[in-house]
Residue frames as qw, qx, qy, qz and C-alpha x, y, z in Angstrom:
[[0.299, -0.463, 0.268, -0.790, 60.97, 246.23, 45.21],
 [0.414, -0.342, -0.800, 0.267, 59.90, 244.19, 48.57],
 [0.392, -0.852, -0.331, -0.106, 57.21, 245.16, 51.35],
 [0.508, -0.729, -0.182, 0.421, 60.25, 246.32, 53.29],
 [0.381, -0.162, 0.194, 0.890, 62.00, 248.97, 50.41],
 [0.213, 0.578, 0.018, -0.787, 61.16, 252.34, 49.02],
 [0.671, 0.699, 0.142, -0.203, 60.32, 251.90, 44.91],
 [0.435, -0.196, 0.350, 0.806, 63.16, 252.52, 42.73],
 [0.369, 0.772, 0.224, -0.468, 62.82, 255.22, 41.17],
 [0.667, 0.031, 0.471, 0.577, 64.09, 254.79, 36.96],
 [0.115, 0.821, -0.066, -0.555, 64.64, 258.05, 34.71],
 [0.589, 0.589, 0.499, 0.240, 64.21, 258.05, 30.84],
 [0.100, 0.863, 0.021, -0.495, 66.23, 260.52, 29.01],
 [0.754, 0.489, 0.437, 0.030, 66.23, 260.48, 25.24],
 [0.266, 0.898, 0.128, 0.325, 67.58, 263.58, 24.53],
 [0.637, -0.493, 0.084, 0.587, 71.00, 263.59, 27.42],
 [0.317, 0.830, -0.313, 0.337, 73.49, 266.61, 26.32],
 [0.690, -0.046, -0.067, 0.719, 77.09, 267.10, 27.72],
 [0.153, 0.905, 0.248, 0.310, 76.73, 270.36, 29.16],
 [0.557, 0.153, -0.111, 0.809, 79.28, 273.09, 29.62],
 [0.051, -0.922, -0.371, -0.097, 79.32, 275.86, 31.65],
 [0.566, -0.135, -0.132, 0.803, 81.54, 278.81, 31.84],
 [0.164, -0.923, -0.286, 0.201, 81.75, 282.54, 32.75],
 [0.437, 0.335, 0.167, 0.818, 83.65, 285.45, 30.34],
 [0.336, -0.219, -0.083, 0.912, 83.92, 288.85, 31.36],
 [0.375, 0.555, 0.393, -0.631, 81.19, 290.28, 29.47],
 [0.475, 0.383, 0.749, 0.258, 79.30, 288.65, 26.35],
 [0.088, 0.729, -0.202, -0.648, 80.17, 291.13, 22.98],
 [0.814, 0.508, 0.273, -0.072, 79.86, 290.79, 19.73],
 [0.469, 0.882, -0.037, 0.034, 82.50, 290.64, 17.31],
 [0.009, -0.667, 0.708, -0.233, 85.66, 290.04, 19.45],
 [0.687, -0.066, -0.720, 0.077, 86.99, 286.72, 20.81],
 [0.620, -0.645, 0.125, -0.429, 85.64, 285.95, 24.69],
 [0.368, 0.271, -0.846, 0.273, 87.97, 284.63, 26.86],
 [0.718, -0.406, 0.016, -0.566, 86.30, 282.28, 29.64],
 [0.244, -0.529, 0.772, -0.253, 86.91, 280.76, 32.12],
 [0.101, 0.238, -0.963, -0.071, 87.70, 276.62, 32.44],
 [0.576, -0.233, -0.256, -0.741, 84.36, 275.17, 31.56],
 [0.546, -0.005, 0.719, -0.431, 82.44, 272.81, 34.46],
 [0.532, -0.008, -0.682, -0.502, 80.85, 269.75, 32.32],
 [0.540, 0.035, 0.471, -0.697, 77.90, 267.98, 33.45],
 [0.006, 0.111, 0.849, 0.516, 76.03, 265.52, 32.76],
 [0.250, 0.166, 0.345, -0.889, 72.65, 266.49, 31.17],
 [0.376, -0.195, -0.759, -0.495, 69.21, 266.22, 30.08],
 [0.392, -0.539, 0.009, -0.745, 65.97, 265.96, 32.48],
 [0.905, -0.202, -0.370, -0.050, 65.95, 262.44, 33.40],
 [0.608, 0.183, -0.470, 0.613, 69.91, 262.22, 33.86],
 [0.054, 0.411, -0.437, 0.798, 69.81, 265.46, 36.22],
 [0.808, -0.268, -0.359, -0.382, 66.43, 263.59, 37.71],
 [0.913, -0.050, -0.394, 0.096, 68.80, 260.87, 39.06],
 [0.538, 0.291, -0.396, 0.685, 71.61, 263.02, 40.25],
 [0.175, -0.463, 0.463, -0.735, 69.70, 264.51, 42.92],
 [0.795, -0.317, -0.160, -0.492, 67.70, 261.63, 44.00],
 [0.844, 0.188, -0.416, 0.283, 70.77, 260.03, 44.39],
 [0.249, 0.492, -0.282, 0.785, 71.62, 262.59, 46.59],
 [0.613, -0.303, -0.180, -0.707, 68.82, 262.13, 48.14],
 [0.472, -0.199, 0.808, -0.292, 69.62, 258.65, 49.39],
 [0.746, 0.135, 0.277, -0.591, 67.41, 257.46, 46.71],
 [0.699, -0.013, 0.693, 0.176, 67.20, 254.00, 44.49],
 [0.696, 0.693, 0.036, -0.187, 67.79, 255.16, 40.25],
 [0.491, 0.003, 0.646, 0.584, 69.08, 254.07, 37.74],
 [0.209, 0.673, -0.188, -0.684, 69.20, 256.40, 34.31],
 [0.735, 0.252, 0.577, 0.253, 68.47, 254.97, 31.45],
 [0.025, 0.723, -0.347, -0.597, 70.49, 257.35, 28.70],
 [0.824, 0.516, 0.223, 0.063, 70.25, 257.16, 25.12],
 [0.194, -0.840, 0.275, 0.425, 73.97, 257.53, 24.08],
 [0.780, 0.599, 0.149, 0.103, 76.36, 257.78, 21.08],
 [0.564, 0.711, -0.196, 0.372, 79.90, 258.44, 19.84],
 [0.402, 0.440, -0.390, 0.702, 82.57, 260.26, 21.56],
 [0.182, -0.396, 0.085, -0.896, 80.59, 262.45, 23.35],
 [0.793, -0.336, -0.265, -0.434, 78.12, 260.05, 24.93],
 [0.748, 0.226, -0.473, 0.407, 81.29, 258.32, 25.70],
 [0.215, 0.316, -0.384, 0.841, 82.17, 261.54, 28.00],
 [0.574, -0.458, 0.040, -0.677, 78.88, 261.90, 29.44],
 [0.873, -0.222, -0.424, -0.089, 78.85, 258.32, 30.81],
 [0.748, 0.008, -0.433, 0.503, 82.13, 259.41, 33.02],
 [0.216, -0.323, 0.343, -0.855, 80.79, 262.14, 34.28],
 [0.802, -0.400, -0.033, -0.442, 77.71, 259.93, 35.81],
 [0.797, -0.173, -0.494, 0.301, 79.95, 257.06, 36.50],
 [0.478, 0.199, -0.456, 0.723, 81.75, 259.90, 38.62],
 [0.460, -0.277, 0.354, -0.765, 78.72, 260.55, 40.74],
 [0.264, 0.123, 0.919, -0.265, 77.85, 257.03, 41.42],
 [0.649, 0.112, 0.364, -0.659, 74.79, 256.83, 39.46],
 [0.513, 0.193, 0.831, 0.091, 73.18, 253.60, 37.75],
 [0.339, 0.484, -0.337, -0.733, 73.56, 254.09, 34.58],
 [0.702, 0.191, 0.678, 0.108, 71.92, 251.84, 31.54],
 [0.080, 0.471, -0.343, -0.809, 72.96, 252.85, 28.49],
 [0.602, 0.575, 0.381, -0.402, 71.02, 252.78, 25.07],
 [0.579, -0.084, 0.585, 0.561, 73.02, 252.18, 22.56],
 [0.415, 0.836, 0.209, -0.291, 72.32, 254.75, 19.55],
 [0.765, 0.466, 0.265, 0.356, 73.90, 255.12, 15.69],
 [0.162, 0.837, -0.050, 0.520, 74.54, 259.31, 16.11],
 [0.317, 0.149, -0.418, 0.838, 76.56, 261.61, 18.51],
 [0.387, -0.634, -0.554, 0.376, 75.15, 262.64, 21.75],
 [0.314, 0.731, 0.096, 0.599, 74.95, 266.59, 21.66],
 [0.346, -0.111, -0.267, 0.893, 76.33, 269.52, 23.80],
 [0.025, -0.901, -0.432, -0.040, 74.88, 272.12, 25.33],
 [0.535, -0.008, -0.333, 0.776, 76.79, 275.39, 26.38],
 [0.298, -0.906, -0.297, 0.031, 75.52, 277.98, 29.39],
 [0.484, 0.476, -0.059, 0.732, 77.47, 281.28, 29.19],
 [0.383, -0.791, -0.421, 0.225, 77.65, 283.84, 32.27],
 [0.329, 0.680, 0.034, 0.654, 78.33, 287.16, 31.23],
 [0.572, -0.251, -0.491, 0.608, 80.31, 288.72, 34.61],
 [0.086, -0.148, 0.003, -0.985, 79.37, 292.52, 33.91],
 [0.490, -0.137, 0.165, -0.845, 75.87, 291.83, 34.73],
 [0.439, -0.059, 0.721, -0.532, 74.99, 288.47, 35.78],
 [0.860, 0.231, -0.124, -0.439, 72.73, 287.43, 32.52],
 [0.504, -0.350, 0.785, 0.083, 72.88, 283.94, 31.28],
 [0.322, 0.543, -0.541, -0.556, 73.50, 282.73, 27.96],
 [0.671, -0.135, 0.729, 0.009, 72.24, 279.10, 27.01],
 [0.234, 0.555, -0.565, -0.564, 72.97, 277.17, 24.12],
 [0.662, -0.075, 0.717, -0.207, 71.19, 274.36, 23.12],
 [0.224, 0.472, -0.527, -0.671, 72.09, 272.71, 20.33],
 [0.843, 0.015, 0.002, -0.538, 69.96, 270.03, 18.74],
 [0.560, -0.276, 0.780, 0.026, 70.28, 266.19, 19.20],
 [0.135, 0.046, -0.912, -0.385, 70.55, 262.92, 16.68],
 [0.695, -0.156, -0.138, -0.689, 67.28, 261.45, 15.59],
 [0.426, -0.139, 0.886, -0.123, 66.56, 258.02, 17.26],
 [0.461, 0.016, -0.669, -0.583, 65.48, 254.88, 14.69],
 [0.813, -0.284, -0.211, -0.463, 61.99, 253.16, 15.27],
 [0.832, -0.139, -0.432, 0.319, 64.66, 249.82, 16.69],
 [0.020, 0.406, -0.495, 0.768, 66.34, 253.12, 19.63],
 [0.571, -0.254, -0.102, -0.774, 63.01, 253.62, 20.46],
 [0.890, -0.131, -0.351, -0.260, 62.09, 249.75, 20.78],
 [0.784, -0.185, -0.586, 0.085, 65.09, 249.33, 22.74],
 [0.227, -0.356, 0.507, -0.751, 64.74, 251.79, 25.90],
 [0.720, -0.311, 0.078, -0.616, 61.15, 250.00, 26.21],
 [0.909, 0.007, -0.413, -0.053, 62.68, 246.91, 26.29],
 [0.489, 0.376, -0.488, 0.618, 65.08, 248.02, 28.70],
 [0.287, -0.200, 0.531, -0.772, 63.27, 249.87, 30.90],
 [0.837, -0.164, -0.200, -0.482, 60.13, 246.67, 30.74],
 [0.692, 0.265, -0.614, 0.270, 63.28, 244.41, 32.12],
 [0.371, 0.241, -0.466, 0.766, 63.95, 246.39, 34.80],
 [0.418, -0.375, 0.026, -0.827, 60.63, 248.01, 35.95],
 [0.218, -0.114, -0.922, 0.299, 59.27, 246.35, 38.70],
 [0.311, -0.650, -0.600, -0.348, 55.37, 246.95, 40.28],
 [0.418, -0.811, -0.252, 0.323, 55.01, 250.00, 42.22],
 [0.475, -0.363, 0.122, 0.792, 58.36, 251.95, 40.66],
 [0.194, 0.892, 0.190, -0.361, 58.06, 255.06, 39.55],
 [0.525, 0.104, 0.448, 0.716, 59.58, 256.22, 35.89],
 [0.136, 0.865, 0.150, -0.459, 60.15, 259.71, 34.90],
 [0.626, 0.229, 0.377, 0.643, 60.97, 260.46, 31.61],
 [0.021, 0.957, 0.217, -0.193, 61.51, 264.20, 31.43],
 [0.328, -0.516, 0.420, 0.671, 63.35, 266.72, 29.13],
 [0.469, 0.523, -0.328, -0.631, 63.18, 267.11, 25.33],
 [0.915, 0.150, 0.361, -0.104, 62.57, 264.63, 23.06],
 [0.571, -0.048, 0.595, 0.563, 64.88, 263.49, 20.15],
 [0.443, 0.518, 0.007, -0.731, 64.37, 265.15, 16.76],
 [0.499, -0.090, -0.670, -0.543, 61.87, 264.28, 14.51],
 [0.013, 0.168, 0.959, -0.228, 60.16, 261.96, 17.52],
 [0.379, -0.341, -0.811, -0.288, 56.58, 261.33, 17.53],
 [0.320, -0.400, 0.182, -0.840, 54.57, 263.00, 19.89],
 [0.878, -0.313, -0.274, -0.235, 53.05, 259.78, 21.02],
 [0.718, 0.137, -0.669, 0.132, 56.29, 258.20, 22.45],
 [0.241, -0.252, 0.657, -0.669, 55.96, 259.00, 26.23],
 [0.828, 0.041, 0.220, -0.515, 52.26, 257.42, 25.71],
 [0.752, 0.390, -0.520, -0.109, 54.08, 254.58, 23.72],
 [0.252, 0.361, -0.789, 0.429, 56.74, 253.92, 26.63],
 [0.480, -0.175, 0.459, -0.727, 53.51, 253.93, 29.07],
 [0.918, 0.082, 0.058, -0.384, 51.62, 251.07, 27.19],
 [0.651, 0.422, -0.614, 0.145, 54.56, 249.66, 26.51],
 [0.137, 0.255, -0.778, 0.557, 55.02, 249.29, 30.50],
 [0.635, -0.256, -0.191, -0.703, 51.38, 248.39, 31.00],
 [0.854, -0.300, -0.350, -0.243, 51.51, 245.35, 32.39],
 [0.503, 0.209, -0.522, 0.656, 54.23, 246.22, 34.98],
 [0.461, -0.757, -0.463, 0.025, 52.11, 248.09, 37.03],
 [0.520, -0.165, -0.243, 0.802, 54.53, 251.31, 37.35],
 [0.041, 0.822, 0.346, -0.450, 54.02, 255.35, 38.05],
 [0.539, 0.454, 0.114, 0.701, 55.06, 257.30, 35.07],
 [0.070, 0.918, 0.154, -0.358, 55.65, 260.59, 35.81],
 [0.563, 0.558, 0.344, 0.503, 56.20, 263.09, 32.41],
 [0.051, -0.783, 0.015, 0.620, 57.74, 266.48, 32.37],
 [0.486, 0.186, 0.574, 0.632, 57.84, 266.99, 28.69],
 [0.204, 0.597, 0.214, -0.745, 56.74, 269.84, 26.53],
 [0.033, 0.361, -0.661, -0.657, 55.87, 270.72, 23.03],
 [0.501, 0.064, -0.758, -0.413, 53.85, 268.04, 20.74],
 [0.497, -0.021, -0.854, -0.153, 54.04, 265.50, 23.22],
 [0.014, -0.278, -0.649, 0.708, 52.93, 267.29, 26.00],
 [0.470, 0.125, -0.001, -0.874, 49.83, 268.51, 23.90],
 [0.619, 0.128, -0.629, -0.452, 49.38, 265.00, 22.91],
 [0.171, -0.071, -0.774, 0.605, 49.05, 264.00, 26.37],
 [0.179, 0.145, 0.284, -0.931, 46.45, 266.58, 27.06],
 [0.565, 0.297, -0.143, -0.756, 44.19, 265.82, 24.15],
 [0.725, 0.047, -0.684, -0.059, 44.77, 261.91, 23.93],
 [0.408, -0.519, 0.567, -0.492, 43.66, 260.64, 27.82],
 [0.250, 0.047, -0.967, -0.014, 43.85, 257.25, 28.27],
 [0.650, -0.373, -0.402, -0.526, 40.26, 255.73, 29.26],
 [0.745, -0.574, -0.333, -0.074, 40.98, 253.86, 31.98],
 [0.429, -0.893, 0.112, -0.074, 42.65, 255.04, 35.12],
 [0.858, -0.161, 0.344, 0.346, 45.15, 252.08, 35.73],
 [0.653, 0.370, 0.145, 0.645, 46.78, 253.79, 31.78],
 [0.058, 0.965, 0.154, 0.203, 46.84, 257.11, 32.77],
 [0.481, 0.408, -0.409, 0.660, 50.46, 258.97, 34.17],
 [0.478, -0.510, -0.516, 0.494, 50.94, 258.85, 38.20],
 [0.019, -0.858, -0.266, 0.440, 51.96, 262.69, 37.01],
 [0.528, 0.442, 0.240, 0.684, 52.57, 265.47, 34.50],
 [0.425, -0.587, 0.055, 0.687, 54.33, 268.38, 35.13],
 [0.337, 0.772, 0.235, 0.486, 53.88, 272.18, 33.27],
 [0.289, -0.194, -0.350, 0.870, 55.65, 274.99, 34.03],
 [0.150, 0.420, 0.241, -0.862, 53.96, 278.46, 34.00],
 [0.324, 0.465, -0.367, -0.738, 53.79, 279.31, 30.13],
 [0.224, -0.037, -0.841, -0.490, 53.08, 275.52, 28.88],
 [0.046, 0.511, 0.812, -0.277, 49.78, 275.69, 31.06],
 [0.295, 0.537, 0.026, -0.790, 48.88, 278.85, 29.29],
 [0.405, 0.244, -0.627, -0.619, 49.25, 277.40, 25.73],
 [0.271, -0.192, -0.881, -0.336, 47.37, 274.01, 26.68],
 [0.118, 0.596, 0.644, -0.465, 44.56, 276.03, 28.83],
 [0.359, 0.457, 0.625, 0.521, 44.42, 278.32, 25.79],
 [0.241, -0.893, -0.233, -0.299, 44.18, 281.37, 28.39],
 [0.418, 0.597, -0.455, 0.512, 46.00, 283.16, 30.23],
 [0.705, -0.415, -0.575, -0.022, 46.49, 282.18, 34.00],
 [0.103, 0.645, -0.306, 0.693, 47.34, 285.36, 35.84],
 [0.285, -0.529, 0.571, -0.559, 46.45, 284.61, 39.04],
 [0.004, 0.251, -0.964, 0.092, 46.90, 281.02, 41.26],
 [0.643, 0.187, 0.567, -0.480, 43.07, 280.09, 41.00],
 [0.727, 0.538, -0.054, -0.424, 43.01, 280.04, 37.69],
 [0.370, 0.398, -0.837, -0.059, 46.24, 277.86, 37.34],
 [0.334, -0.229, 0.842, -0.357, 44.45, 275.68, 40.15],
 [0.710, 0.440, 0.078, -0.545, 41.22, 275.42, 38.10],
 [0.616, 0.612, -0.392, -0.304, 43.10, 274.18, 35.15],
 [0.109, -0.529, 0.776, -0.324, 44.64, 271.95, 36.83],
 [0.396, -0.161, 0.861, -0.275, 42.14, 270.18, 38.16],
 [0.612, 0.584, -0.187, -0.500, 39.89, 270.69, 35.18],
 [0.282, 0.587, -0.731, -0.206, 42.83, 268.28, 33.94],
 [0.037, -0.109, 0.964, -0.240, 42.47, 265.65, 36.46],
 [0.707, 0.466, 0.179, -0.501, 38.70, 265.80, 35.55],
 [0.767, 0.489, -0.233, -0.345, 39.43, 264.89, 31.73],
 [0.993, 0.091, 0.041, -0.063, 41.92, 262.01, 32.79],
 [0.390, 0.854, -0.340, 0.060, 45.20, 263.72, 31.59],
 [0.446, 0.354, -0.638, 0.518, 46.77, 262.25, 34.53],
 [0.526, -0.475, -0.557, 0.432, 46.36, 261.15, 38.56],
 [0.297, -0.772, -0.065, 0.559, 48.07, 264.31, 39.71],
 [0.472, 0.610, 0.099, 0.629, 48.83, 267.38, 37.84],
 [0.532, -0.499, 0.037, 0.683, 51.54, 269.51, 39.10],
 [0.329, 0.810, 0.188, 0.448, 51.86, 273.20, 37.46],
 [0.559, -0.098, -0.093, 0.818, 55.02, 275.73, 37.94],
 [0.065, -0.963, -0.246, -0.085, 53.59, 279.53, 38.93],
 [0.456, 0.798, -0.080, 0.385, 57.47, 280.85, 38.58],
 [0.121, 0.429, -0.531, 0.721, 58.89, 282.26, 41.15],
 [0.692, -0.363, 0.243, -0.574, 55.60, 282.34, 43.40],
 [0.192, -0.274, 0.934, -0.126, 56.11, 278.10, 43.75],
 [0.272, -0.011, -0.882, -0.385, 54.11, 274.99, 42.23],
 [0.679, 0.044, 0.035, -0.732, 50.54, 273.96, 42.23],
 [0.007, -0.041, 0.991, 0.130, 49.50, 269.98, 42.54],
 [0.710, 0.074, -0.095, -0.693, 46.00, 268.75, 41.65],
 [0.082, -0.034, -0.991, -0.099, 44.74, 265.05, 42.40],
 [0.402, -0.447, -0.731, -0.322, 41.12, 263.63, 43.13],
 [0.493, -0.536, -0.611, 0.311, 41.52, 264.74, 46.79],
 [0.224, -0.883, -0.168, 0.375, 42.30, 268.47, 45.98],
 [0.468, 0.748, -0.039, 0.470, 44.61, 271.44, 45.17],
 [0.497, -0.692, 0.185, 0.490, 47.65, 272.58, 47.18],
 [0.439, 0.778, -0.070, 0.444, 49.95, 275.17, 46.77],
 [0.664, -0.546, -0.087, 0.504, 53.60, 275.30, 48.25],
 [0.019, 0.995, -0.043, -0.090, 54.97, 278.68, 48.44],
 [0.786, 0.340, -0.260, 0.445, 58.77, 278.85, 46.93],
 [0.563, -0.611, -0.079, 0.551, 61.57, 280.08, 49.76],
 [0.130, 0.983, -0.104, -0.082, 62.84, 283.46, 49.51],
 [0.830, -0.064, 0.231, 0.504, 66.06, 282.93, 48.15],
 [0.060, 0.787, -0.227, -0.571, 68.25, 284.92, 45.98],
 [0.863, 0.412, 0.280, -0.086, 68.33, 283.62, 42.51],
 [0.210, -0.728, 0.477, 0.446, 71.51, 282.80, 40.84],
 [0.234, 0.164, -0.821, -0.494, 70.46, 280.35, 38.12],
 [0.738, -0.030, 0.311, -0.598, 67.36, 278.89, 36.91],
 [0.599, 0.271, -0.723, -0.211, 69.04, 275.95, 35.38],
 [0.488, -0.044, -0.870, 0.049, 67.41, 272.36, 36.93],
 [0.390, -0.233, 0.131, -0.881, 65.03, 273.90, 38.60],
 [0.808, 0.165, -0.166, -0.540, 62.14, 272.01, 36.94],
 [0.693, 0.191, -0.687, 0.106, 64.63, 268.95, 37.38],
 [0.121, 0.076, -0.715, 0.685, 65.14, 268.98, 41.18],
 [0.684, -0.024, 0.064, -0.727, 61.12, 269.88, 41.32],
 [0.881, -0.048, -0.167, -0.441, 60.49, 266.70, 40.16],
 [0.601, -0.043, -0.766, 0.223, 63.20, 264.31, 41.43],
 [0.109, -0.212, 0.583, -0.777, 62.46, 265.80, 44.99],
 [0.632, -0.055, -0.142, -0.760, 58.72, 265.14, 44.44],
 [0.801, 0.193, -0.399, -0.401, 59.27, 262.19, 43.27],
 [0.358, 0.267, -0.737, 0.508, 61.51, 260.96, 46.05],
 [0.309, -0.191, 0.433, -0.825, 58.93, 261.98, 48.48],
 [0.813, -0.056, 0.265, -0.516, 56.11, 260.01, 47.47],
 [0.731, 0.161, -0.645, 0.157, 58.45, 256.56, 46.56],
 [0.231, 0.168, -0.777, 0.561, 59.16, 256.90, 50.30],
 [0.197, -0.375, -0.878, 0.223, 55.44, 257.12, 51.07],
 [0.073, -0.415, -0.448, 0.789, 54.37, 260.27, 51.63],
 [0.535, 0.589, 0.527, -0.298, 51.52, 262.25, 50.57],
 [0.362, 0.744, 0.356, 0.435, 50.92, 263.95, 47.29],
 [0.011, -0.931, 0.139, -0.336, 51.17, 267.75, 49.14],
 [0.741, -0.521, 0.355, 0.232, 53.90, 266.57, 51.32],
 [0.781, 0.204, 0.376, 0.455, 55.74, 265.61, 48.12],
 [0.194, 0.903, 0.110, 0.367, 54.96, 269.43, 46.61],
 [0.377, -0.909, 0.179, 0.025, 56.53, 270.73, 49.48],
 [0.724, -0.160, 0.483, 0.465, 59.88, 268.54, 48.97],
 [0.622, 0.454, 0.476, 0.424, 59.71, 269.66, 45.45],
 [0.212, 0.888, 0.256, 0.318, 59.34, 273.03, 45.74],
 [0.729, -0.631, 0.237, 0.116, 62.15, 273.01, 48.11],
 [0.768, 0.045, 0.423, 0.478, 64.40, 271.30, 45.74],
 [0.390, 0.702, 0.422, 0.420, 63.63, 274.10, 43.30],
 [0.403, -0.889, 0.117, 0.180, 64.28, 276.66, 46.09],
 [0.663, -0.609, 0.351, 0.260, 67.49, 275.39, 46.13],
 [0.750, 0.394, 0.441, 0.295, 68.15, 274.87, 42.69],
 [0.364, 0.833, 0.032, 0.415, 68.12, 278.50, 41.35],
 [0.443, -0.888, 0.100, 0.071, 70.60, 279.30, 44.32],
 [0.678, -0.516, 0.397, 0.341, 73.17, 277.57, 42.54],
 [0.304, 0.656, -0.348, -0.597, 75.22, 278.74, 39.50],
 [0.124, 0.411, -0.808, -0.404, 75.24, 276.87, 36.27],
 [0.746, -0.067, -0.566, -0.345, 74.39, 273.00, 35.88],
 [0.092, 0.239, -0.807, 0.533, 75.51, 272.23, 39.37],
 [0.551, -0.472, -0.666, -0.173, 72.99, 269.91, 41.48],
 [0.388, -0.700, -0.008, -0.599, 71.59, 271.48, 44.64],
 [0.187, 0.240, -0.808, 0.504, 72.90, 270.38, 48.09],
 [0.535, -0.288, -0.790, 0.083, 70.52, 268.01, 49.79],
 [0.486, -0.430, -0.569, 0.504, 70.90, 269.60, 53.12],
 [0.043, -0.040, -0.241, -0.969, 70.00, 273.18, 51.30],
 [0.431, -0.269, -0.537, -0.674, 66.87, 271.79, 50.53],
 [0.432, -0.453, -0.732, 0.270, 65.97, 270.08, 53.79],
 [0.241, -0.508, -0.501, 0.658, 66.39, 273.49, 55.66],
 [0.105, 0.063, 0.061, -0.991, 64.39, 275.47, 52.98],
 [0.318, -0.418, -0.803, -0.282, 61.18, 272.96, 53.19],
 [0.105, -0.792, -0.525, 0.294, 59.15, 274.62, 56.24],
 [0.141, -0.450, -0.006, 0.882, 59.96, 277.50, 54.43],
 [0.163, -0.026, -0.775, -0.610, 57.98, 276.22, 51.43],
 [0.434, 0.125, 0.607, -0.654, 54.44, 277.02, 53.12],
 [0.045, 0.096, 0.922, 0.371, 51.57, 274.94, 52.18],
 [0.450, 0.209, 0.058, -0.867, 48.15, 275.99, 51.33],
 [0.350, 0.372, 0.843, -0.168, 45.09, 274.12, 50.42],
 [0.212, -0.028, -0.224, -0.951, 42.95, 276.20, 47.43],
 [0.346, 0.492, 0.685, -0.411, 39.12, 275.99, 47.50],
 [0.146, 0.118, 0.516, 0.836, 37.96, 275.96, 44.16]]
């Protein structure tokens, strides 16, 4: 990065699938479903991270742990959206996902099948990959599942591991390491994530209460930034649209009326929009709004399919913003 470019923004995804989507007449037991010619994607949180920022106009590069055949296939589906890819070299097969759309009524079937564990030397070389590449001021998001069997620490691992780069992390993870986030804050400011990102339900389980109505998810929030957890926390209220907390406040951007047709990559377009917004400068709530936009636009489109830029541009002033007053 120079005084006269945006950041780059780099995306961390550990856990990438090959996902498939297709749509059968209506999902029965017991008989063979015929369905139609599946759409493949590449996936995972980071990967899908990249594919709209790219869209976006923005600078990423994916870093993808990959393996076998299958990893093989995923790489040509990014190489066939232009994005900067670094691969990770790994021992196991990359896994599949598969998203079913039952035509009689619209539900949606996903299938996620688990991934390959990664060894301690996978692990050792993303950070060395992404510590090459990171530059002072860029923003890394590692978001999506982890590997199985990983360590609840390694997001906080990849962070100290990039310590003396001087980058933003932002985390959308869940599970373990997103409780080990919560309950392990880094002392000083400088280690702490730029942001972390819950949706609805994983701010219930680590506020330990339910959060029925948007004060109480704002509270908790900031409650968060209080104990350190993170600069800015960012929390998903569902449909109603996303909550940010930093030192200077709480906003809340209202999601566009839309008509929902899939909530796949929502939560992925939330944050590369976001995260596009403030690499180019802009504020914290400014950024929500962008995000919550992206997210608009997301569930409008079926499957794994990435949202259309110019979707999202014209449903941001529809994404109202609000201040909260705690």
């Amino acid at each position: 990065m120079t005084p006269d470019t945006p950041p780059a923004i780099l995306t961390v995804t550990l856990n990438p699938a090959l996902d498939l989507s297709t749509l059968t007449p209506e999902v029965a037991p017991g008989r063979k479903l015929r369905c139609s010619a599946p759409r493949l994607d590449p996936g995972g949180g980071g990967i899908n991270v990249s594919r709209l920022v790219s869209r976006l106009g923005g600078d990423t590069t994916a870093f993808v742990a990959l393996g076998g055949g299958v990893g093989m296939r995923l790489v040509s589906a990014l190489q066939a959206e232009h994005i900067s890819t670094r691969i990770i070299p790994i021992a196991h097969e990359t896994r599949t996902s598969l998203s079913v759309t039952d035509g009689a009524t619209g539900a949606q079937y996903r299938f996620m099948l688990p991934g390959p564990e990664l060894s301690a030397a996978e692990y050792e070389a993303a950070a060395t990959a992404l510590a090459e590449e990171a530059a002072t001021g860029d923003f890394v998001v590692i978001s999506g599942s982890l590997p199985t069997g990983a360590a609840p620490d390694v997001p906080a691992r990849l962070l100290s591991a990039l310590a003396g780069k001087r980058v933003r992390l932002v985390i959308d993870t869940s599970g373990a390491a997103l409780d080990y986030l919560v309950t392990h804050p880094a002392p000083e400011p400088s280690a702490r994530p730029e942001i972390l990102r819950f949706d609805h339900h994983e701010a219930e389980e680590a506020a330990g209460r339910p959060l029925p109505e948007r004060l109480d998810t704002a509270r908790f929030a900031a409650e968060l930034v209080a104990r350190g957890a993170a600069r800015r926390i960012v929390v998903g209220r569902q449909s109603e649209g996303n909550i940010l907390a930093d030192a200077d406040g709480v906003w809340f951007a209202r999601a566009a009326p839309v008509k929902a047709v899939s909530t796949i990559g929502a939560g992925d377009s939330f944050l590369a929009a976001l995260t596009w917004s403030m690499a180019r400068g802009e504020t914290a709530a400014e950024a929500l709004q962008w995000g919550t936009a992206a997210a608009s636009a997301a569930v409008t489109t079926p499957g794994t399919q990435i949202c259309d830029p110019d979707t999202v541009i014209a449903l941001r002033p529809e994404c109202r913003l609000e201040q909260i007053a705690l």
